[in-house]
C-alpha positions as CSV (number, residue, x, y, z in Angstrom):
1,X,199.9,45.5,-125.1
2,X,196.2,46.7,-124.1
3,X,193.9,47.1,-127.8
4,X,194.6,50.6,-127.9
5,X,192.5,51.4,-131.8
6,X,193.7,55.4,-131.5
7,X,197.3,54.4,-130.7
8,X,197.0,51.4,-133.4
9,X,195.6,53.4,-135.7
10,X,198.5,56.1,-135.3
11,X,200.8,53.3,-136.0
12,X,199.4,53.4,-139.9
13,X,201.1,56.3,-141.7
14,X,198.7,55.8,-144.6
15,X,195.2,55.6,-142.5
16,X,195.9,59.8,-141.9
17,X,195.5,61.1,-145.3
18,X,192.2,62.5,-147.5
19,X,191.3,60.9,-150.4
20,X,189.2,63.8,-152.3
21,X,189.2,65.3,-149.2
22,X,187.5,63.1,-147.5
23,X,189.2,60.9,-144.9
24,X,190.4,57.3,-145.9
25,X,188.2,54.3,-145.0
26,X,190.2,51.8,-146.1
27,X,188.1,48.6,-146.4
28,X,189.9,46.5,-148.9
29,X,191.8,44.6,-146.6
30,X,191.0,41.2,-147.3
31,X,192.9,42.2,-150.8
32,X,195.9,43.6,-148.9
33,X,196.6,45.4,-145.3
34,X,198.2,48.2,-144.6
35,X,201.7,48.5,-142.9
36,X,202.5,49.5,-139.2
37,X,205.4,52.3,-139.4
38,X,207.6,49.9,-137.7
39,X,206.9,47.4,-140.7
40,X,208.5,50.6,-142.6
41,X,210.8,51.1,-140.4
42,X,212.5,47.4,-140.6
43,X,212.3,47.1,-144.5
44,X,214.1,50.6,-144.7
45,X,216.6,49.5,-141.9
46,X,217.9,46.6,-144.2
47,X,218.5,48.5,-147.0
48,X,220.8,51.0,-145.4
49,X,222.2,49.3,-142.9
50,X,222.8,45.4,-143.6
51,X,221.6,44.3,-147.1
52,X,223.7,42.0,-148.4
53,X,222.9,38.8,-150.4
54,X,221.8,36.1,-147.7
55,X,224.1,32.5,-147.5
56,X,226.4,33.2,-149.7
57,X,229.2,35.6,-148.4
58,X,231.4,36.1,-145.4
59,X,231.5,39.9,-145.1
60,X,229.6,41.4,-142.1
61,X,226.4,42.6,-144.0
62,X,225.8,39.2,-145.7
63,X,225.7,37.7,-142.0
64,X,223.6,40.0,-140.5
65,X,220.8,39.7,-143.5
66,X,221.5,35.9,-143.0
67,X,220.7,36.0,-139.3
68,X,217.6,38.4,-139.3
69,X,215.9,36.6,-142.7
70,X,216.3,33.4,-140.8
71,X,215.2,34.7,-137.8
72,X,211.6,35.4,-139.5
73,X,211.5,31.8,-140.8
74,X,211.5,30.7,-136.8
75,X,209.3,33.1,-136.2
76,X,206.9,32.1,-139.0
77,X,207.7,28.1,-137.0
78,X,207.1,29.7,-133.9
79,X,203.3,31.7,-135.5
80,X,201.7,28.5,-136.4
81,X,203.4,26.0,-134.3
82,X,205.2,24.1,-136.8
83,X,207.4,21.3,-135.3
84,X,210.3,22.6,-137.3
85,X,212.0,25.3,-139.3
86,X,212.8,23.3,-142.3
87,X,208.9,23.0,-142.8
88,X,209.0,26.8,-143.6
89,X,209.4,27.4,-146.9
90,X,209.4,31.1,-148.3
91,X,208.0,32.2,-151.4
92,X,206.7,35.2,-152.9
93,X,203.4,35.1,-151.8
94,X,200.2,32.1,-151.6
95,X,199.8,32.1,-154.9
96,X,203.5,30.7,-155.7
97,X,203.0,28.6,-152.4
98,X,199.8,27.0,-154.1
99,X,202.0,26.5,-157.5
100,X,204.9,24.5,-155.7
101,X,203.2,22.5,-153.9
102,X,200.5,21.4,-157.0
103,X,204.0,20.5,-158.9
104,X,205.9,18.8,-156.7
105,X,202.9,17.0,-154.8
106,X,202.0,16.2,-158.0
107,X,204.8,14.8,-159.6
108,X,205.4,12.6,-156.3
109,X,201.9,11.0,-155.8
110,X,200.0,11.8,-158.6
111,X,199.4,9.2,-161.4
112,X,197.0,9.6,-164.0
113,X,193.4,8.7,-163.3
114,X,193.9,10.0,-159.1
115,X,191.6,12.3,-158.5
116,X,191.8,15.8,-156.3
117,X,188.7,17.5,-154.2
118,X,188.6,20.8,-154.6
119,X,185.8,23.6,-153.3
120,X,183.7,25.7,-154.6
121,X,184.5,28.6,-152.6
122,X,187.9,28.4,-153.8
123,X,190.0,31.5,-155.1
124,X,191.5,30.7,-158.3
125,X,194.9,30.3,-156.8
126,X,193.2,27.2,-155.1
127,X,191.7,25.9,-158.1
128,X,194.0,26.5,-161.2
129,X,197.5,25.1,-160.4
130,X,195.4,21.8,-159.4
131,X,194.1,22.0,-162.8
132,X,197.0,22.4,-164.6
133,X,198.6,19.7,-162.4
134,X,195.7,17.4,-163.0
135,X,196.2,18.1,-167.0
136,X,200.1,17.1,-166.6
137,X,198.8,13.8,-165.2
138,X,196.1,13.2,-166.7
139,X,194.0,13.2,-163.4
140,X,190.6,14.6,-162.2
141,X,189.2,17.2,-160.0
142,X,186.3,16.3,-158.0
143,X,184.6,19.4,-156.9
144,X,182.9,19.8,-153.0
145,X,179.9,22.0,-153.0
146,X,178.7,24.8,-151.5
147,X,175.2,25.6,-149.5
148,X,173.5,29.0,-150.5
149,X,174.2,30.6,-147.2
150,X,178.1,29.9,-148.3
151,X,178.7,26.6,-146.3
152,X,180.9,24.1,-147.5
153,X,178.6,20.8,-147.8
154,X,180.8,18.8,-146.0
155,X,178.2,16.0,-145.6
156,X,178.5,15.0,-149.3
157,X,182.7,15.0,-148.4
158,X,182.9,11.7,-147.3
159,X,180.8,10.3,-150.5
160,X,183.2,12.4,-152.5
161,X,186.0,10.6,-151.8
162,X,187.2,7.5,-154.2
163,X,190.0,4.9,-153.5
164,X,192.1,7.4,-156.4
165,X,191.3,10.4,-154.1
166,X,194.8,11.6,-153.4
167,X,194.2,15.2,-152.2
168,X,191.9,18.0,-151.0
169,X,192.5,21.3,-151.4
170,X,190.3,23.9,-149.2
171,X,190.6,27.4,-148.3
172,X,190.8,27.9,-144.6
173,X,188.6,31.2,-145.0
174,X,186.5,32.5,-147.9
175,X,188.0,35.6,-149.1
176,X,184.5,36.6,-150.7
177,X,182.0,35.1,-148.3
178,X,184.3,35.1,-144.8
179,X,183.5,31.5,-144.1
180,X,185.7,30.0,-141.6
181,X,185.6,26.4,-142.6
182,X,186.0,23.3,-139.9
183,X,189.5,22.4,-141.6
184,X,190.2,19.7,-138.3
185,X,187.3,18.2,-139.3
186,X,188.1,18.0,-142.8
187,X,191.7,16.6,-142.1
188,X,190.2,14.1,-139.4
189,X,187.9,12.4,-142.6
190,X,190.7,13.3,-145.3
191,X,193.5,11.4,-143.2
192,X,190.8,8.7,-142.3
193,X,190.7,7.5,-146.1
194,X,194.8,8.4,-146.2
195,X,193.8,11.5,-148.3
196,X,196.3,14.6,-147.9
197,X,194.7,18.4,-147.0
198,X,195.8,21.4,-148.7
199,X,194.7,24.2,-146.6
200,X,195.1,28.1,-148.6
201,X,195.8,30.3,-145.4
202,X,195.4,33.2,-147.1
203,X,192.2,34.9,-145.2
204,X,193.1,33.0,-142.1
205,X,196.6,33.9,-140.5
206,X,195.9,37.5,-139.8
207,X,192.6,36.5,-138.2
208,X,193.2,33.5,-136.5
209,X,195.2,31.3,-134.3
210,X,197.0,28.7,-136.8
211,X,197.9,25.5,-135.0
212,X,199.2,23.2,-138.1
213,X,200.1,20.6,-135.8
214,X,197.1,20.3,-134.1
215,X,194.9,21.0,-137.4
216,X,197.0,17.7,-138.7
217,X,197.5,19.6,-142.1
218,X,199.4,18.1,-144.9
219,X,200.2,22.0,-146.6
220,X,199.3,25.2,-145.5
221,X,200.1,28.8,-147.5
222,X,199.5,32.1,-146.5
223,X,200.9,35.8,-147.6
224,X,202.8,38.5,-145.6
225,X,201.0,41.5,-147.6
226,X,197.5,40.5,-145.8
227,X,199.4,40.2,-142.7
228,X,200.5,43.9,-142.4
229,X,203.9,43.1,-144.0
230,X,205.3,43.9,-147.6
231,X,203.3,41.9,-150.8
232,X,206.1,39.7,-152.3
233,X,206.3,37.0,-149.6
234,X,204.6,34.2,-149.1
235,X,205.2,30.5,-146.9
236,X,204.3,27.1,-147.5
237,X,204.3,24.8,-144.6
238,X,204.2,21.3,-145.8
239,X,204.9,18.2,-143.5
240,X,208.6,16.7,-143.5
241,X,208.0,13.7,-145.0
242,X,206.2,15.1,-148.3
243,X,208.4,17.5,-148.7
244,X,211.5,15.0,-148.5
245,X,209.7,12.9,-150.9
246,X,208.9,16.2,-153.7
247,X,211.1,17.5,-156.0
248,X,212.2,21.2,-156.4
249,X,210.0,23.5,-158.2
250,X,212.8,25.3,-159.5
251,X,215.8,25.4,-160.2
252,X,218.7,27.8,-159.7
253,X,221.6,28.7,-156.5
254,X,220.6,27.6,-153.4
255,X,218.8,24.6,-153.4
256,X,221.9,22.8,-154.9
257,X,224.1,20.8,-153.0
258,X,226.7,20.1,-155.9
259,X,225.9,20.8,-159.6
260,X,227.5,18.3,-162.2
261,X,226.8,17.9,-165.7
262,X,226.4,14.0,-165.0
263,X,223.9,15.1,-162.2
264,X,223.1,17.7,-159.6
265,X,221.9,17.3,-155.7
266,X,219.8,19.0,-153.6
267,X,220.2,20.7,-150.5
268,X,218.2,20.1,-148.0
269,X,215.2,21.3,-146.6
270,X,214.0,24.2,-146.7
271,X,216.1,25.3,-149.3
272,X,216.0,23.1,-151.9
273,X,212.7,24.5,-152.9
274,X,214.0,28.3,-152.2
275,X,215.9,28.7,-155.2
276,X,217.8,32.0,-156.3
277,X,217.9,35.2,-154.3
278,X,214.5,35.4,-152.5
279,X,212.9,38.9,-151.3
280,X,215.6,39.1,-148.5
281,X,214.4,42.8,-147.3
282,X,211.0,41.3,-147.4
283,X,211.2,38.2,-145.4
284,X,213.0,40.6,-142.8
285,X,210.4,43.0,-142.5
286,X,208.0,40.2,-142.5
287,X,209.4,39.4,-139.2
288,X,208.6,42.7,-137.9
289,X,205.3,42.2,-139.2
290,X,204.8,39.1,-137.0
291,X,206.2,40.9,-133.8
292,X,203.5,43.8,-134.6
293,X,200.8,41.2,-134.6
294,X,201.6,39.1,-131.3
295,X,202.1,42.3,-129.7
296,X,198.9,43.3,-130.3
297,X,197.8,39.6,-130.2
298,X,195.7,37.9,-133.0
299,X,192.5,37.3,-130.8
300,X,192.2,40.7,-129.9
301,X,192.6,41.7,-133.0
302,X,189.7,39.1,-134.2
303,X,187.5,39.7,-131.7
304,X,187.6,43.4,-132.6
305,X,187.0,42.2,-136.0
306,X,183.7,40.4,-135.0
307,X,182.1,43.3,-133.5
308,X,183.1,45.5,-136.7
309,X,181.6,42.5,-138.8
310,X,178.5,42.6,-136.7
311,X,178.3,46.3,-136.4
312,X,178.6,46.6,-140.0
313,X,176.0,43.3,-141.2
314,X,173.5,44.6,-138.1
315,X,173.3,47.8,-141.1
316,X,173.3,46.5,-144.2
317,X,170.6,43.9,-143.9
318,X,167.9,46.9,-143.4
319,X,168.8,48.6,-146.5
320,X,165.9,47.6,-149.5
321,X,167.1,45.6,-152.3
322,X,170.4,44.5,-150.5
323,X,171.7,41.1,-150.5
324,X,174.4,39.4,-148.4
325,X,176.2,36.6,-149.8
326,X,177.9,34.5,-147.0
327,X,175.6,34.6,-144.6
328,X,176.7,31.3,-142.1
329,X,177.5,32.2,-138.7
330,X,180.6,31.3,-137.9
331,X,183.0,34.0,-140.5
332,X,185.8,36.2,-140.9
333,X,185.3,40.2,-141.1
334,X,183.8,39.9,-144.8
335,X,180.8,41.1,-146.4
336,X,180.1,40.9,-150.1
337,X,177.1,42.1,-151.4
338,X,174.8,43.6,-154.4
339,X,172.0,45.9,-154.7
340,X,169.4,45.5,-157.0
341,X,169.3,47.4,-159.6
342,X,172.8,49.1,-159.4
343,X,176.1,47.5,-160.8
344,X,178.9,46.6,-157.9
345,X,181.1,48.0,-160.5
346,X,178.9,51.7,-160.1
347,X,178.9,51.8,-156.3
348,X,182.8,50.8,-155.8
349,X,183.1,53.8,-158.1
350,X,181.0,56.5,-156.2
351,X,181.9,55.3,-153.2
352,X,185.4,55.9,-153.7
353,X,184.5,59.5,-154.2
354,X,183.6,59.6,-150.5
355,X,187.1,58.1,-149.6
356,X,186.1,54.2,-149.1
357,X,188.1,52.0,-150.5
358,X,185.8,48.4,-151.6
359,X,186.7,45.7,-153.6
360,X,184.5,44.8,-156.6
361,X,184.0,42.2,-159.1
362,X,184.2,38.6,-158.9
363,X,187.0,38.7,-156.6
364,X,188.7,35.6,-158.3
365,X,186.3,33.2,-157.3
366,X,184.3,32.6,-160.8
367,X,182.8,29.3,-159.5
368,X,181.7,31.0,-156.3
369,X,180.0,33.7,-158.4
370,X,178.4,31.0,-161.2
371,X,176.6,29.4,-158.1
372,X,175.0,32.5,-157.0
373,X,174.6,34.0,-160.4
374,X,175.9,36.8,-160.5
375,X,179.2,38.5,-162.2
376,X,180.6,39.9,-159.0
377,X,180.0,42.4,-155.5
378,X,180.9,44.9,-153.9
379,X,183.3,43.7,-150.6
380,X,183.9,45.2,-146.9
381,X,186.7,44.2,-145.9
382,X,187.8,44.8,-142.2
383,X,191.3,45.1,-140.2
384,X,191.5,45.6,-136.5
385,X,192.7,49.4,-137.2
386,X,189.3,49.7,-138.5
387,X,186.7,51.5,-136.5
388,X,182.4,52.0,-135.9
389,X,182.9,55.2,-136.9
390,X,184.0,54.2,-140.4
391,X,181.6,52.1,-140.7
392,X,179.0,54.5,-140.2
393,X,180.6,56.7,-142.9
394,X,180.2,54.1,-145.2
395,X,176.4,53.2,-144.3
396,X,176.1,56.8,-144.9
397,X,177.7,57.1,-148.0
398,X,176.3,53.6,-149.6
399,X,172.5,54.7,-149.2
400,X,173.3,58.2,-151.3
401,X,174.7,56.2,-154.1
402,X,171.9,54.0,-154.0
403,X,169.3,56.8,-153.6
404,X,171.4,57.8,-157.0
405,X,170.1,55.5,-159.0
């Protein structure tokens, strides 16, 4: 498929409607995308035409859901080049990906006094499931710093890292400064000390290429609903041998083998941490999610991106009293920033008014803000259905609000 944006755009039900009569710009998508009509199309498709609870029946339906939900897990494999499909593990989103992993890493290879590196950059998804790990165990979490043009200071890494060092947890993109951090790197000095790498995929999947076997990651989590597929799924891709060695997050049908009162077993991978019905329609129309992507393919749909970024950056530094925070070259298609003198909260607010939809406050990234000092921004977000256009709309309306105040 040739990067057609009018046909892409088309493809959006939701991109063609006024809000308070104004056309949509809808620039919130590093919160959550939109969906593709034939994303639609696929999640209505199951439900009146083969929903039926998934493994556990013989009847036609039951099969069919079976087949198609397991066909997105190999195609998630297939996505980020994962050597197998019992590393694919489906949950409702990164969040709960971040969650299982901190309990059953930790109760595995976590003892008390270990320690675990974790950045400042971090969303709180990426910080506070460590925490409450580290409090279980009674171990510690180092933090790695920041730079003030939003660089991960990964020269002070290696100094960071103890003998008790067991993991480090990163985000593979900044969801409020679009840093694209050098996670082969990382995992090169993080495996070179027989540390483990987290990696929160969250920013990343829809943006870039994910090779997990060529990044050497330990874990890596992302979400469907900022991959233009429905919001309650999630993966976690975690390497075989950690995840043979962790124990189920929770319990239920499905990641039983037998059940006794003097014992239970587990199945095997990757079920024995997908307990209970999962979000069958949504792991279906996930995979037509992923389809919609590689058709379009990821790098054209990043490289777009860029020029967007750069379009929209190339305005905003010009306009008096504006600051951008993440500033390093090498980013995703974010930009968080302030203007002096008016509240983020106040121009999310009016902008909306002119149809543009931002993202304000702090963006769950408290640290992140405490470092710049600040309470929160305003964030762009961009998708490849986004357009220069738009972006112009927004310049427009963003210097009346200011001239406002």
């Amino acid at each position: 498929m040739s990067f057609d944006l009018k046909k892409i755009r088309e493809d959006f039900p939701i991109l063609q409607q006024k809000i308070y009569n104004r056309p949509l710009v809808y620039f919130d998508n590093a919160a959550t995308t939109q969906r593709p009509q034939l994303v639609i199309d696929a999640l209505t498709r199951t439900y009146t035409e083969y929903y039926g609870n998934i493994h556990r029946a013989a009847h036609f339906l039951a099969d069919k859901a079976t087949l198609a939900y397991e066909e997105t897990r190999e195609k998630v494999q297939n996505l980020i080049n994962a050597e197998s499909r019992e590393q694919i593990i489906f949950t409702k989103g990164t969040t709960e990906s971040i969650n299982l992993a901190a309990f059953a890493f930790g109760e595995s290879y976590i003892q008390e006094g270990d320690e675990i590196i974790v950045s400042e950059m971090e969303h709180h998804s990426n910080i506070v499931p460590w925490q409450l790990m580290a409090g279980r165990k009674g171990a510690k979490i180092i933090v790695l710093p920041i730079d003030d043009k939003g660089r991960l200071e990964i020269e002070k890494l290696e100094s960071l890292i103890s003998p008790r060092t067991k993991l480090i947890a990163v985000t593979h993109v900044s969801n409020v400064l679009g840093t694209i951090n050098p996670i082969k790197q990382i995992t090169v000095l993080a495996h070179s000390r027989n540390v483990r790498i987290f990696v929160d995929g969250a920013q990343a999947a829809a943006h870039l290429l994910i090779d997990v076997q060529d990044l050497d990651v330990d874990f890596y989590a992302f979400s469907a609903h900022k991959m233009y597929g429905p919001n309650g799924v999630g993966v976690l891709y975690g390497k075989k041998e950690l995840l043979e060695q962790m124990p189920p997050y929770q319990g239920g049908g499905e990641m039983i083998s037998e059940v006794r009162f003097s014992g239970t077993t587990y199945n095997e991978l990757p079920y024995k941490f997908e307990a209970g019905t999962p979000n069958i329609s949504g792991v279906i129309a996930f995979g037509a999610a992923i389809d919609y992507l590689e058709n379009i393919g990821i790098e054209h749909a990043a490289a777009w991106e860029t020029v967007l970024l750069n379009y929209a950056t190339d305005q905003l530094r010009p306009i008096p009293g504006l600051r951008i925070y993440g500033t390093q070259a090498d980013k995703s298609a974010v930009i968080s920033f302030n203007v002096e003198g008016v509240h983020f909260f106040d121009l999310g607010t009016m902008l909306d008014k002119f149809g543009i939809a931002v993202r304000t406050g702090h963006h769950c990234a408290d640290p992140l803000m405490e470092h710049f000092g600040i309470q929160g921004t305003v964030r762009a977000s961009f998708a490849f259905y986004n357009t220069k256009e738009e972006i112009d709309v927004f310049i427009e309306a963003l210097k009346k609000v200011i001239s406002m105040f």
